[in-house]
C-alpha atoms as a printed R data frame, in Angstrom:
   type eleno elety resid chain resno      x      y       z
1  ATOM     1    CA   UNK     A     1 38.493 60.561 141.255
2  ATOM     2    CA   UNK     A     2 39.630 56.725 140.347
3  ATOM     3    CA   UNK     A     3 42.419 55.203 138.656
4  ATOM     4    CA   UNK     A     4 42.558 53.172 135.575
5  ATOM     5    CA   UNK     A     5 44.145 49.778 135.325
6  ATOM     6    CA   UNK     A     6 44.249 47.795 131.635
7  ATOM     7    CA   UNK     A     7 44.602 44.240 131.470
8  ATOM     8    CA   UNK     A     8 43.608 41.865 128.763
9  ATOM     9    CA   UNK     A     9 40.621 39.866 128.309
10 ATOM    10    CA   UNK     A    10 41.303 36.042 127.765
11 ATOM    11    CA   UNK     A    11 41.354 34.754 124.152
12 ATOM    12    CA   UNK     A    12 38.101 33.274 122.812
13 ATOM    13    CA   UNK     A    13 37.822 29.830 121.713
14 ATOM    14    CA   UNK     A    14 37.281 30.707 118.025
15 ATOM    15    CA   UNK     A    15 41.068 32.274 118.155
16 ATOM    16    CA   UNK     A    16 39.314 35.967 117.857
17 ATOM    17    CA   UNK     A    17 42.135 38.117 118.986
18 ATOM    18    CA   UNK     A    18 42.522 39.579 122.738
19 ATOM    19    CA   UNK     A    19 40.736 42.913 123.632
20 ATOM    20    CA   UNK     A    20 41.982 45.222 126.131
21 ATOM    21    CA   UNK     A    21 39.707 45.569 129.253
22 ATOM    22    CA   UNK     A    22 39.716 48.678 130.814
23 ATOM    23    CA   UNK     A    23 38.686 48.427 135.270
24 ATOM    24    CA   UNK     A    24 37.958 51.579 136.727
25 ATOM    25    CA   UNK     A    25 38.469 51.608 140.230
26 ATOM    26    CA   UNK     A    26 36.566 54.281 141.770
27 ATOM    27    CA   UNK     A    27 37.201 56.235 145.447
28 ATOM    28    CA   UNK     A    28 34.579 56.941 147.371
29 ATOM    29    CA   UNK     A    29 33.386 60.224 147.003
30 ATOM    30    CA   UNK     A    30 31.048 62.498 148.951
31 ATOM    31    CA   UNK     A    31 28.424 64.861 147.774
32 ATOM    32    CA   UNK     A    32 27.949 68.194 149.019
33 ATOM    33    CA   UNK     A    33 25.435 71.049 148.916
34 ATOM    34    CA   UNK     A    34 25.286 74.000 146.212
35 ATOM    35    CA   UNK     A    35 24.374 76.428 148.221
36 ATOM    36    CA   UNK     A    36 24.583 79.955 146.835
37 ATOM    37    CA   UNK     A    37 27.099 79.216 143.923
38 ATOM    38    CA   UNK     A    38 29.425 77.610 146.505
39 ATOM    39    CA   UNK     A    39 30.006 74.501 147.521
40 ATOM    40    CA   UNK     A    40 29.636 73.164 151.255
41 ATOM    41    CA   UNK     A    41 29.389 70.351 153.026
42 ATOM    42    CA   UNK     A    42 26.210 69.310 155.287
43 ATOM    43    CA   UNK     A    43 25.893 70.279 159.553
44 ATOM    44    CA   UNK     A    44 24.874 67.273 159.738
45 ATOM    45    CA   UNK     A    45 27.326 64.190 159.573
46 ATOM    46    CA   UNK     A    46 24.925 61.402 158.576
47 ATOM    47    CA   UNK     A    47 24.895 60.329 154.225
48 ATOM    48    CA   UNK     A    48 23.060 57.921 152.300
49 ATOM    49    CA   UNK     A    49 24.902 55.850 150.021
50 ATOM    50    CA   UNK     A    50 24.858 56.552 146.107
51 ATOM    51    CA   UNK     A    51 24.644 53.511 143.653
52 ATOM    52    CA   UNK     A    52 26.137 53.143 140.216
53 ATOM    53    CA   UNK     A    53 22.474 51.671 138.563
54 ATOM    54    CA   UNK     A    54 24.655 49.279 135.907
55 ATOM    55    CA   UNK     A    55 26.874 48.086 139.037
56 ATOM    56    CA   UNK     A    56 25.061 48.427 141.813
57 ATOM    57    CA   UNK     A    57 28.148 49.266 143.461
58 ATOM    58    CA   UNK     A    58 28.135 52.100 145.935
59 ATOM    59    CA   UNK     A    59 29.762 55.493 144.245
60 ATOM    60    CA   UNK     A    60 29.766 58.251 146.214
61 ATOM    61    CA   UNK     A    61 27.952 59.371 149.639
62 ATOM    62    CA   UNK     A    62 25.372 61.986 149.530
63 ATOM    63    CA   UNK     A    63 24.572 64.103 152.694
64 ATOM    64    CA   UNK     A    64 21.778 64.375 154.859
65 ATOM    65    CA   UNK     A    65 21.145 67.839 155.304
66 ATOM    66    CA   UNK     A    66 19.864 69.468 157.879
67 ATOM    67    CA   UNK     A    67 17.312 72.444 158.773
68 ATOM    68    CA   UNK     A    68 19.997 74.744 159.479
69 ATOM    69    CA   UNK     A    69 21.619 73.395 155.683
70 ATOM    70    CA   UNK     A    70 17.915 74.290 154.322
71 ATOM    71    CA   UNK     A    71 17.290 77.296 156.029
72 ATOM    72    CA   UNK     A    72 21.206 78.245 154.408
73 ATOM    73    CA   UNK     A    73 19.972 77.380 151.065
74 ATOM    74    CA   UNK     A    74 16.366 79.125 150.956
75 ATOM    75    CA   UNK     A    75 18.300 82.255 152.520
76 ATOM    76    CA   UNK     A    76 20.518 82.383 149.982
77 ATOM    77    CA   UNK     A    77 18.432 81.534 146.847
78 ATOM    78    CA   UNK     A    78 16.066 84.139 148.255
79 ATOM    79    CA   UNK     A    79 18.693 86.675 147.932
80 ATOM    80    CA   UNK     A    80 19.586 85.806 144.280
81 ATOM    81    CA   UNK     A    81 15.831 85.878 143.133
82 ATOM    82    CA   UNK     A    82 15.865 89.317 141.926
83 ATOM    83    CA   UNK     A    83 18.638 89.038 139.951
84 ATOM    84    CA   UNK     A    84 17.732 86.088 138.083
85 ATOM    85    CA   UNK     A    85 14.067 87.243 137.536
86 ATOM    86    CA   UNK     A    86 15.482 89.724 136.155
87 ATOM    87    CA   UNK     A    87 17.582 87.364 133.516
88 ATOM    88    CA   UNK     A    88 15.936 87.873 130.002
């Protein structure tokens, strides 16, 4: 998903030695539905960002799903319910 790039930190004043500093850069990334034990992306085309809280940088997009996407989902859990209610 991102790359890693190392670099060194500049040397303190008390003459401490150099640590390595480690930047992540992340790609963009977006989200999509588990629906049925599968993964697939929204109908619809429109996302809401997704924020790293310690950053505040934006991390991945997250779809807005539509009826058709919920209707797909509730369908399809629906079908599974027996099975896994029947999971001791």
């Amino acid at each position: 998903m991102g790359s890693v790039r190392r670099g060194r930190l500049p040397a303190r004043e008390s003459g401490e030695p150099r640590r390595e500093a480690i930047r992540v850069q992340v790609r963009h990334r977006e989200v999509r539905n588990l629906i049925g034990g599968s993964w697939e992306s929204a109908n619809g085309k429109e996302t809401e960002p997704v924020y790293d809280p310690a950053t505040a940088e934006v991390i991945a997009q997250t779809p807005l799903s539509t009826r058709e996407d919920v209707e797909r989902a509730v369908q399809k859990a629906s079908q599974a319910f027996p099975e896994w209610a029947a999971t001791p």
